[in-house]
C-alpha positions as CSV (number, residue, x, y, z in Angstrom):
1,X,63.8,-33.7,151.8
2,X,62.9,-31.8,148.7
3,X,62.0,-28.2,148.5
4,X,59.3,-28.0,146.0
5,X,57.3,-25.0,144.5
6,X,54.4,-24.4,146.1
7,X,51.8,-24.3,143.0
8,X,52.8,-27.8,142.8
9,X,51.5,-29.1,145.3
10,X,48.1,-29.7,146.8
11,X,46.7,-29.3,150.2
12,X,43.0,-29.9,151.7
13,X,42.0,-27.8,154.4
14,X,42.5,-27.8,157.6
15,X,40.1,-27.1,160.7
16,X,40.5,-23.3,161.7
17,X,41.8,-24.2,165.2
18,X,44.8,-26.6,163.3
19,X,45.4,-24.1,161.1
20,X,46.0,-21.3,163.9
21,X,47.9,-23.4,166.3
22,X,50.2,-24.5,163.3
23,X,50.5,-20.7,162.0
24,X,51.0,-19.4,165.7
25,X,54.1,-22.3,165.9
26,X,56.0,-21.6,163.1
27,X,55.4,-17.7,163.4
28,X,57.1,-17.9,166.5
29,X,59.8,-20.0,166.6
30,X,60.8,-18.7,162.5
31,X,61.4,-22.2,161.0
32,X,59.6,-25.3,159.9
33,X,60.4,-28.6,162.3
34,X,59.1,-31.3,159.8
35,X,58.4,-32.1,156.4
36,X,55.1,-32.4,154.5
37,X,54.9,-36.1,153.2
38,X,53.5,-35.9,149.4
39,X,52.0,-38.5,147.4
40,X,54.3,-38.9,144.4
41,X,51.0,-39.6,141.9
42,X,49.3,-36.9,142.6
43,X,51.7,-34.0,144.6
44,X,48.8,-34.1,147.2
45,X,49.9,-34.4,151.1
46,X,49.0,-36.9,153.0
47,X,51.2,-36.1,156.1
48,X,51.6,-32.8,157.9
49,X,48.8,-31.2,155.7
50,X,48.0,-28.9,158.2
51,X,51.5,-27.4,157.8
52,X,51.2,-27.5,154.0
53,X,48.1,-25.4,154.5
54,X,49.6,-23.2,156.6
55,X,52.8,-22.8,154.7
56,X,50.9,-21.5,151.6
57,X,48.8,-19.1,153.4
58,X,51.5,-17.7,154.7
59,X,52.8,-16.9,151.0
60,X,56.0,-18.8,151.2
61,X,57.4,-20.0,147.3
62,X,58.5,-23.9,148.2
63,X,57.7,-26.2,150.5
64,X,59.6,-28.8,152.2
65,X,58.2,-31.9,151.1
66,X,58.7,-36.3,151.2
67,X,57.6,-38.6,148.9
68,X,55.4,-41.2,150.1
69,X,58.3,-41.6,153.0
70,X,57.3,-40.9,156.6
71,X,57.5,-37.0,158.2
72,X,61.2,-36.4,158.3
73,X,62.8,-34.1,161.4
74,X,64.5,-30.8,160.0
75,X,64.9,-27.2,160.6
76,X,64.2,-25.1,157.5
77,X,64.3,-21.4,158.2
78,X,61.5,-20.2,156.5
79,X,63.9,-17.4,154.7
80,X,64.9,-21.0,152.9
81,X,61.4,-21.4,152.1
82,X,60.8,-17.6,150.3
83,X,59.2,-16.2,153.3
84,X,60.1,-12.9,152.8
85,X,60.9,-12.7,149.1
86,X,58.2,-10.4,148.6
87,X,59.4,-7.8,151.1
88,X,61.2,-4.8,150.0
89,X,62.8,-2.9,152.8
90,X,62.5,1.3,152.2
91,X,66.0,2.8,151.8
């Protein structure tokens, strides 16, 4: 498993019902389960691309990503992934 920036990689789109069970998942449990599998020629997925989609909606700076390997089984925060890099708490 590689995390990888997100501008490098590229997803397709999703259907809207995908896309908003996937969101609603990792909203709630606050970590990513699997990994998106890339294709190492072009840095397009090819597995989990719902995720992928999701992922960069969501704003987060990497993603966790496999080269042309199958979907590996992890559990990625998604502080790991830049989730809330952006977020400046008022003091």
């Amino acid at each position: 498993m590689y995390l990888v920036n997100v501008d490098d990689i590229y997803c397709n789109d999703v259907d809207l019902d995908k896309f908003l069970d996937t969101c609603r998942d990792i909203l709630r449990v606050g970590y990513v389960k699997k990994t998106i599998v890339i294709d190492p020629k072009t840095n397009t997925a090819i597995e989990n691309v719902g995720l992928c989609s999701v992922l960069k909606e969501l704003g987060v700076r990497y993603l966790p990503v496999s080269y042309g390997s199958s979907v590996e089984e992890i559990s990625l925060p998604l502080e790991e992934l830049g989730f809330f890099d952006e977020i400046k708490p008022s003091t």
